[in-house]
Structures are given as C-alpha cells and as structure tokens.
C-alpha positions in Angstrom: 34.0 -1.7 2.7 33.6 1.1 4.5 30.0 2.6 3.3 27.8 1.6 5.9 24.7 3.8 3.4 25.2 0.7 1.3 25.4 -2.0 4.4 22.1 -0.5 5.5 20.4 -0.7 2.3 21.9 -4.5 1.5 20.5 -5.3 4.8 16.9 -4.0 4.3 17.1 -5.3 0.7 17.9 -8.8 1.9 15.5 -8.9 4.8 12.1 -10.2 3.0 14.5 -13.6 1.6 17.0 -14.1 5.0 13.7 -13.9 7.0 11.6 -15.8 4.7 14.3 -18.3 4.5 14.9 -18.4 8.5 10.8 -18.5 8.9 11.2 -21.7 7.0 13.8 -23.1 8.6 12.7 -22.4 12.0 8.8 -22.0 11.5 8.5 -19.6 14.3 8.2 -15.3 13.6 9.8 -14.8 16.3 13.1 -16.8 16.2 13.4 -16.1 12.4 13.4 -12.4 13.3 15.9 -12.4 16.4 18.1 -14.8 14.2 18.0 -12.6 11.4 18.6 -9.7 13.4 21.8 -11.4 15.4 23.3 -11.7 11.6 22.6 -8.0 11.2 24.9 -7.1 14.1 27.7 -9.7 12.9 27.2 -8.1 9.3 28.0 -4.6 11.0 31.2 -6.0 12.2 32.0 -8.0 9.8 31.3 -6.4 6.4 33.4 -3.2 6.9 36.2 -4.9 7.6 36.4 -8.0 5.1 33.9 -6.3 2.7 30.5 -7.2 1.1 29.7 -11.1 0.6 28.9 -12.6 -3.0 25.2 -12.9 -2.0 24.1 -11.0 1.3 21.3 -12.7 1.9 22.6 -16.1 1.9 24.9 -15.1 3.9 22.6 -13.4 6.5 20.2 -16.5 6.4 23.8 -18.9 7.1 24.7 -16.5 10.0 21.6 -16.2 11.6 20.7 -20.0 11.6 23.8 -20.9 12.9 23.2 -18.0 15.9 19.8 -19.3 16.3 21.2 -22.9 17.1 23.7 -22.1 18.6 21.2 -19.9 21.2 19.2 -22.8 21.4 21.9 -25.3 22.5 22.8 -23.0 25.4 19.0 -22.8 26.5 18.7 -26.4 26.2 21.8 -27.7 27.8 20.5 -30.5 29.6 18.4 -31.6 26.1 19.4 -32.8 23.1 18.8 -31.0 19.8 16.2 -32.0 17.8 16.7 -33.7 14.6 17.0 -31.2 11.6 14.3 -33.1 9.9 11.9 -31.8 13.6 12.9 -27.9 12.4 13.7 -27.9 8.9 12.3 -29.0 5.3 15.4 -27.9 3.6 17.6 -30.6 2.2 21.5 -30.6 3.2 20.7 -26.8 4.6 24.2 -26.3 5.6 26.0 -27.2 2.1 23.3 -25.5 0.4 23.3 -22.1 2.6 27.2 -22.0 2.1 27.6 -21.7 -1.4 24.2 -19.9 -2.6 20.7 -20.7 -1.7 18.6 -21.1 -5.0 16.5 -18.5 -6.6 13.7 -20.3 -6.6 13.9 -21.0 -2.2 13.7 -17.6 -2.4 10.5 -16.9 -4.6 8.6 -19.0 -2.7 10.0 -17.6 0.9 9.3 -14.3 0.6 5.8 -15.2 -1.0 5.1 -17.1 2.4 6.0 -14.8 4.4 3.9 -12.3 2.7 1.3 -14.3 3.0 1.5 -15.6 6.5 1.0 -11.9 7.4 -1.9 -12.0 5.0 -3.3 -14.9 7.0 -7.4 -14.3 7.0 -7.4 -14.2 10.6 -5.8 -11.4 11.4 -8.0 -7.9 10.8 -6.6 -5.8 8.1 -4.9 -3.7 10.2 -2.6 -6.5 12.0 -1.9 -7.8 8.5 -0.3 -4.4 7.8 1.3 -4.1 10.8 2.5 -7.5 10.5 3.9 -6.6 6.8 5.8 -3.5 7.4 7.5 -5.0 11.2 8.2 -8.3 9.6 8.6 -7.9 5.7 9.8 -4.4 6.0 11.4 -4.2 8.9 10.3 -1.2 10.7 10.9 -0.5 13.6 7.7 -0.6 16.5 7.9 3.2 16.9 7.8 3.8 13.3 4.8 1.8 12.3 3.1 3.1 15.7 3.7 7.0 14.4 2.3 6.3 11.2 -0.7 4.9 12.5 -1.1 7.5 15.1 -1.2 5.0 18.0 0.8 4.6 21.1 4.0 2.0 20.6 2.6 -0.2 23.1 -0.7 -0.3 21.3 1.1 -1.0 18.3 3.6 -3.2 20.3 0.2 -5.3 21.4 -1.2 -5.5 17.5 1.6 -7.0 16.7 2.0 -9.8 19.2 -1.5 -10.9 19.0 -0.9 -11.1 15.3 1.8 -13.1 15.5 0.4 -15.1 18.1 -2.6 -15.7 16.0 -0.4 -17.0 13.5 1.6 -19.4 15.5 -2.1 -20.7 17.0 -3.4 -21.2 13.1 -0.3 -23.4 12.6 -0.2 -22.4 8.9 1.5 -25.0 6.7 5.4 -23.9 5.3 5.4 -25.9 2.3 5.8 -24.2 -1.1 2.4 -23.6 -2.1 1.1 -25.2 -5.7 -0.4 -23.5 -8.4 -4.0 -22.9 -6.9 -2.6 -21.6 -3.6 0.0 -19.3 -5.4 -2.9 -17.8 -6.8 -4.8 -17.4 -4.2 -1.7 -15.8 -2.3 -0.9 -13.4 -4.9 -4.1 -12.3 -4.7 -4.0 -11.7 -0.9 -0.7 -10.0 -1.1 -1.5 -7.3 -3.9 -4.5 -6.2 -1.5 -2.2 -5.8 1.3 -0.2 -4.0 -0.1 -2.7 -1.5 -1.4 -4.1 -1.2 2.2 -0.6 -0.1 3.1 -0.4 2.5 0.7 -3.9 3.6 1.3 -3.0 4.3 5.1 -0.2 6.8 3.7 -2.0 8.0 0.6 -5.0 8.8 2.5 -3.5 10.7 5.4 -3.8 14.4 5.3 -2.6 18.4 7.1 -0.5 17.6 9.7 0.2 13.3 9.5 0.9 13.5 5.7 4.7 13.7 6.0 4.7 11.0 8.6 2.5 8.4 7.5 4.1 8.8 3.4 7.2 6.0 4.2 4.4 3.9 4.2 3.5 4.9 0.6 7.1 4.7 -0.5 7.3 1.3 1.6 4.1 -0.6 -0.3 5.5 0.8 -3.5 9.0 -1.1 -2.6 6.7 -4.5 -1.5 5.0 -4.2 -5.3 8.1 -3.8 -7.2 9.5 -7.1 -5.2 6.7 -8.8 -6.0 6.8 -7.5 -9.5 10.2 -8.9 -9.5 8.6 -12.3 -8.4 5.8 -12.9 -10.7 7.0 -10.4 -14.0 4.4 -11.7 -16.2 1.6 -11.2 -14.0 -0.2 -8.0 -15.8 -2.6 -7.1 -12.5 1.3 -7.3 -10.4 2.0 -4.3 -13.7 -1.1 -2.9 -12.9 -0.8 -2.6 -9.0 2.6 -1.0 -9.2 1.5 1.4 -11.9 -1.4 2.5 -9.7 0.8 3.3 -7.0 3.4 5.3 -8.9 1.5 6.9 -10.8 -0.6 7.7 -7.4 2.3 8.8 -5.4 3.8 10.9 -8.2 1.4 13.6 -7.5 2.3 13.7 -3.8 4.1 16.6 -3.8 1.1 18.7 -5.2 -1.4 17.3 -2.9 -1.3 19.6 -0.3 -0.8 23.4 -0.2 2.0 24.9 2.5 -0.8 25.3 5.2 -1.6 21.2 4.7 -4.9 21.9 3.6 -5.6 19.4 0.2 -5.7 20.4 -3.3 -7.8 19.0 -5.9 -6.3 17.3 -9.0 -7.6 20.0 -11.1 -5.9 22.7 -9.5 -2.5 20.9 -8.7 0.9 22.5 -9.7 1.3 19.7 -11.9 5.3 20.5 -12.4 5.7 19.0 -8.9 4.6 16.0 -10.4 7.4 13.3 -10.4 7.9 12.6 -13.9 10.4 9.9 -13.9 7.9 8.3 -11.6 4.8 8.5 -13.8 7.4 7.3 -17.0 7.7 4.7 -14.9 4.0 3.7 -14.3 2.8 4.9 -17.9 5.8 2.5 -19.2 4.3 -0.5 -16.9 0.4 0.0 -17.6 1.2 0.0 -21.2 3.2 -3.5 -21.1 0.3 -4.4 -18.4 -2.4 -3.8 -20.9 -0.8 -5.8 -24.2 -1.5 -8.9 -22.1 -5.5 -8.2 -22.6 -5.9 -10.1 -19.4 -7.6 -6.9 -17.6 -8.0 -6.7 -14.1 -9.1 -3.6 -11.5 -5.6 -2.6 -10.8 -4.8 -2.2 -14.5 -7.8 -0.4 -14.9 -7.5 1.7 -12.1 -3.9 2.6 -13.4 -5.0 3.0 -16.6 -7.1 6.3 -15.5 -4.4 7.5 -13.4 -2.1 7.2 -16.1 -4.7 9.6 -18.3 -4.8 11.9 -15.7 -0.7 12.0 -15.6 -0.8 12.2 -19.3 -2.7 15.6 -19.1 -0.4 18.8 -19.2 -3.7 20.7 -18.7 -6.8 19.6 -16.6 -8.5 20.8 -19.7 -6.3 18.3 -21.4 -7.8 15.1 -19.4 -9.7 12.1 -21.8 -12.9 12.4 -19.4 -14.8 10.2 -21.9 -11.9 7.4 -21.9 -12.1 7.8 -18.2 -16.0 7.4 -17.9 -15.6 4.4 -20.2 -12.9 3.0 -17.8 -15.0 3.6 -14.6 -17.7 1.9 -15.9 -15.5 -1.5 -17.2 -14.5 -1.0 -13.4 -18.5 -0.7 -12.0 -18.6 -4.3 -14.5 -15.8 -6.2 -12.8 -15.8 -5.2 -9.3 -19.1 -2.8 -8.8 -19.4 -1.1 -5.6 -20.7 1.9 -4.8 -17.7 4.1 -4.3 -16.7 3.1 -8.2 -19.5 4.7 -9.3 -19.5 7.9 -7.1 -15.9 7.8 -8.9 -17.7 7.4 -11.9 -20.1 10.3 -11.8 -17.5 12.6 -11.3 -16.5 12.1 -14.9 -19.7 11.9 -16.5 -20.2 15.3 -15.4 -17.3 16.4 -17.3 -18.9 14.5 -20.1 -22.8 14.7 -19.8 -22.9 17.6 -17.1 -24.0 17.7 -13.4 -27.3 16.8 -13.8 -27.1 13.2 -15.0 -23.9 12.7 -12.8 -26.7 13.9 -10.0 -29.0 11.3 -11.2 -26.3 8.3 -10.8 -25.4 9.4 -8.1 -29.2 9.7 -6.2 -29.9 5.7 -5.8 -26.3 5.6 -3.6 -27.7 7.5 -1.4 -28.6 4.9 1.5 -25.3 3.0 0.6 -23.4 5.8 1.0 -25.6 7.5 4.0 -22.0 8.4 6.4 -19.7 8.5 3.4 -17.9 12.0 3.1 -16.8 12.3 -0.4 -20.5 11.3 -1.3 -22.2 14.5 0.5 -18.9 16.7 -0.8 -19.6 15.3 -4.5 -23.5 15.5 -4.2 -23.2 19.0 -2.9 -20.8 20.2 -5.8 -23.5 19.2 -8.8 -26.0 20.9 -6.9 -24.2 24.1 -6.8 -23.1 23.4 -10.5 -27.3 23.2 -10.9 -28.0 26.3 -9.3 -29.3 24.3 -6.4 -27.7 26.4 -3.7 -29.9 25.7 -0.5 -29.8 22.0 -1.2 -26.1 22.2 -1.7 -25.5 23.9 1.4 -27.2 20.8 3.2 -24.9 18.5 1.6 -22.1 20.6 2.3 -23.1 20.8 5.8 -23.3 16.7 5.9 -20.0 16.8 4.7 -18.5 18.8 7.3 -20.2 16.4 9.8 -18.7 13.5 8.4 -14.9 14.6 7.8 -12.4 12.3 8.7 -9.7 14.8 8.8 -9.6 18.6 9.5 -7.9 19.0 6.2 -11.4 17.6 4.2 -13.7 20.0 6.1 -11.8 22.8 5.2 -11.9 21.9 1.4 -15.8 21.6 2.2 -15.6 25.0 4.1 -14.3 26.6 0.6 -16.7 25.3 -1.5 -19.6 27.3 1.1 -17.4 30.3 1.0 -18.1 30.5 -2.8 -21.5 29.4 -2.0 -21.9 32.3 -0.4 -20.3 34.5 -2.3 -22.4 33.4 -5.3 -25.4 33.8 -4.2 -24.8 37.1 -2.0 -25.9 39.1 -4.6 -28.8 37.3 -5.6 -30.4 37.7 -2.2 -29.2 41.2 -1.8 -31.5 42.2 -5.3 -34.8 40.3 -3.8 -34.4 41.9 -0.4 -34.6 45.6 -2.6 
C-alpha cells in the first residue's frame, strides 16, 4: 500500500469514531486526541508497508489506547495503574478492540463527541471551533485563517473550551432516547453555524473560509449516515448542498457578490443539487416537516429554475410563511417579503416589511431590501436613505458595493428627471 492520498483520507475518515472511541475510553479531549494522533504516525509507518487494516478505525482506536497507556505507565512509574474499570466503561476493551469494535460503539461515540463540543456552555463560536479541531481535525492554523483571527487567539478558544468541558464533567454514557434527541438537535445547529461562517464570507475571505462549507457538509452527511430516517437530518444536508452548489456563481472575478437572479447558473454544481433535490424529496414523504426541510425545500425551487423567470415565487411565499409558523423571527419574514413582491409587488412586500423596522434597526439586508421596494415605488429620495443605512451597516466591503450599484442606478434613473424640472 503505497497511496498515501488514500492513508490520508482513511485517517480523516476514521477520526470522528477512533477519537470518539478513545474520548470514551479515556474521558479526557486531550489524551484521546494525542493518543489518536500517536496511532496516526504508527499508521504512516505501518500501513505502506503491510497495507490497509480490515477496519482502520479499530485499528487506530487499538493503537492509540495502547500508546496512551503505555505513555501513562512511564509518567507514572512510581504508581500503579489504575483499574480499567477507574478509565473505561467498555467491557473486555482489549478483545473487543482487536477483532472489530461494534457499529453501534461507534454511533453513539461520534454522537458524544459531537455533542460534548455542543456543550451549552461554550459560546457558539468555541463550539465550532471545538468541532472542526476535534471532530474534523483541523489543524489550529487552519481554523484560525478561516476565522480571520491570530492562531494564538484561536489556540486560546480552544483551550478554554476544552477546559470548560473538562470543568462541566459531562457524563460519557450512551445517552437514552430523550437525550439523543435533544443531542441531535444541538448537533444539526452546529453544524449549520459552521457552514454559515463559510457561506457567509465574502471578496477577499471567500476562498479561505469555503473548507469550512465543504467541512459542515462532510459532518451532515456523517450524521445522515447515523440517524438515516431522520427527515430534518435529509433536510439539513439538502440545505447545504443545494446552498453550496451555487458557490461558484456567487461572486464575480473582482469578489464583489452576485445576486441569485443574475448568477451564471451553468456554474451551478449539478450533481450536487441532484444530490439535495434527491434528499429533500425522500425528506418530505416522511410528512414530518421541520425548518431545515423547508428551508431546503425553497432552495431546491430555486435550483430547479433554468431561468430566474422560471422560479415558483408563489410556492416559495407559501413556504416562507409555513417557515414564519414554525419558527417566526423577523429575518424569515424579511425573507418572506422578498417573494411576495415577486408575487403581490413592492408595495405590499413594503408593508410587511414596515413593522420590522425596530427589530431589524442595525440589520443590513433589512435597509438593502427596504431600499430596493422603494426604488421599485418610485420612492427614490427615501430609497437613497435606506441605501445610505445600508452602506453604514455593511459587514463586508463586498455588501456595500452591491448597495453602491443599486445608487448608481439610482442615480442614473432619476438624472433625467431632475434635469427636465431644472429647465
């Protein structure tokens, strides 16, 4: 076995069960990750010559427990080892670990160890961090670019994080049915906070920060793979491929962002929105809807659409406002104005839109949508307030420049106007 392409991606395949599995064994982040990265560096040696094992992971998690103890018998000379039943809840390990460790140890590994990073008291974004150094397995530097931090910032996130989860003493056992729940729950939102931090990057940190897209889309197909009947798990992956299909058409060669509408929609990944059309569809037979699936469900009609002319705006109104139902917020109907006035024009979108207004008060996409009905009314000097609030409250340089062009044409627009009443 000399492809060391395929060692690497056995490896990072394997990581979320061997560490999982270690974490259980050893109930501490820290020595679950050294040991499982000690097996990595025997793996390197070991599999080009002899070739692949049966089942990598096992193997990993047999290597790097038995590196682990052997570590801790040389810091601990002068003490005797604790019992296995002090550091381990797994029955006849050793036995078990050498011939194949049962599917079902790891289901409910790599669902604690998603959770543990989804521990409530951690902010949002050490869970993440947590995830994608722990879980995923990338490195400090990476995870720090992608977040535009320093590594030792991001080097410092993650140790209080894990520090916060060794002082929270969170319990190993296999959870029941009520806590699986719960956990499944927590997990599908963290992973849609990672691919938020890459989806919503823009200009110049949208090639660095979309791994992190690809990497929440990897974390929602394993836990696909985990719960397969779960139709919000269908729902969640959908959303993200169908999402992440458009990625190459989101930006134009200068970085700045294009809007759906005028998107080279070739450069949409097809086999990737086949892929999330396919799993929305099975998603939605289960008539057990949820926001995921409904949120994929209007990203798949906007996929579906050769044309923007082509879009079901009415199905899509009809979504956003099951959405508003099951999980209102203002944001999902800001979303939801924006096709109403495809279906019932600018000026009732204007009116839903009006009571958000204290709600939404340092929002940028609520100035930027306000501003465009206005200008669709023929409300140019209010428009060009709303547009100017925009501006203010971009996030990135790549959003005030969208704003910027819809001023330009403004301008243009009414140019002529005020050049007749100045006669």
């Amino acid at each position: 076995m000399t492809d060391t392409a395929w060692i690497d991606a056995a490896l990072t395949s394997a990581r979320p069960q061997a560490v999982g599995a270690l974490l259980r064994y050893f109930r501490n982040l820290d020595t679950a990750e050294e040991a499982f990265q000690n097996a990595c560096l025997r793996a390197l040696r070991s599999w080009p010559q002899n070739g692949p094992p049966r089942d990598p992971a096992a193997w990993l998690i047999m290597v790097g427990r038995n590196v682990a103890i052997d570590e801790v018998r040389r810091n601990r000379k002068q003490e005797p080892l604790p019992d296995d039943e002090a550091i381990s809840d797994l029955d006849d390990a050793e036995q078990a670990l050498a011939e194949r460790l049962d599917g079902s140890h790891y289901r409910d590994d790599i669902l604690r160890l998603l959770f543990i990073c989804c521990h409530p008291d951690l902010p949002a974004t050490q869970q993440i961090a947590l995830a994608l150094r722990v879980v995923s397995g990338l490195t400090v530097k990476q995870i720090a670019r992608a977040f535009l931090v320093s590594e030792a910032a991001m080097e410092q996130r993650i140790t209080r994080a894990k520090s916060r989860v060794a002082d929270a003493s969170v319990p190993f056992e296999t959870p029941g049915a009520v806590e699986r729940a719960e956990r499944l729950s927590a997990v599908a939102a963290m992973i849609y906070l990672i691919f938020n931090e890459g989806y919503s990057a823009s200009g110049d940190t949208a090639e660095s920060r979309s791994p992190l897209c690809e990497e929440a889309i990897r974390l929602a197909r394993l836990l696909l793979r985990l719960f397969q009947s779960e139709p919000e798990i269908m729902g969640l992956t959908a959303l993200l491929l169908l999402q992440h299909a458009r990625a190459a058409a989101r930006f134009d060669a200068d970085g700045m962002l294009v809007l759906l509408d005028d998107q080279d929609r070739s450069l949409w990944n097809q086999q990737m929105i086949a892929e999330g059309v396919a799993l929305i569809d099975k998603a939605m037979r289960h008539r057990r809807s949820g926001p995921y699936q409904i949120q994929a469900a209007i990203a798949a009609l906007h996929a579906r659409a050769a044309r923007p002319e082509d879009t079901d705006w009415t199905q899509i109104d009809l979504l956003y406002g099951a959405l508003e139902i099951m999980q209102p917020s203002a944001v999902v109907t800001l979303n939801r104005a924006v096709a109403a006035s495809k279906v019932r024009g600018a000026q009732a979108a204007l009116e839903m839109i009006e009571p958000l207004a204290s709600r939404l008060s340092n929002y940028f996409h609520y100035f930027g949508v306000r501003g465009a009905f206005l200008m669709q009314l023929g409300r140019n000097d209010e428009a060009r307030v709303a547009f100017d609030r925009a501006i203010a409250l971009a996030n990135t340089s790549a959003e005030a420049a969208h704003i910027r062009m819809h001023l330009d044409r403004l301008m243009r627009d009414s140019a002529p106007s005020e050049a007749r009443l100045s006669k």
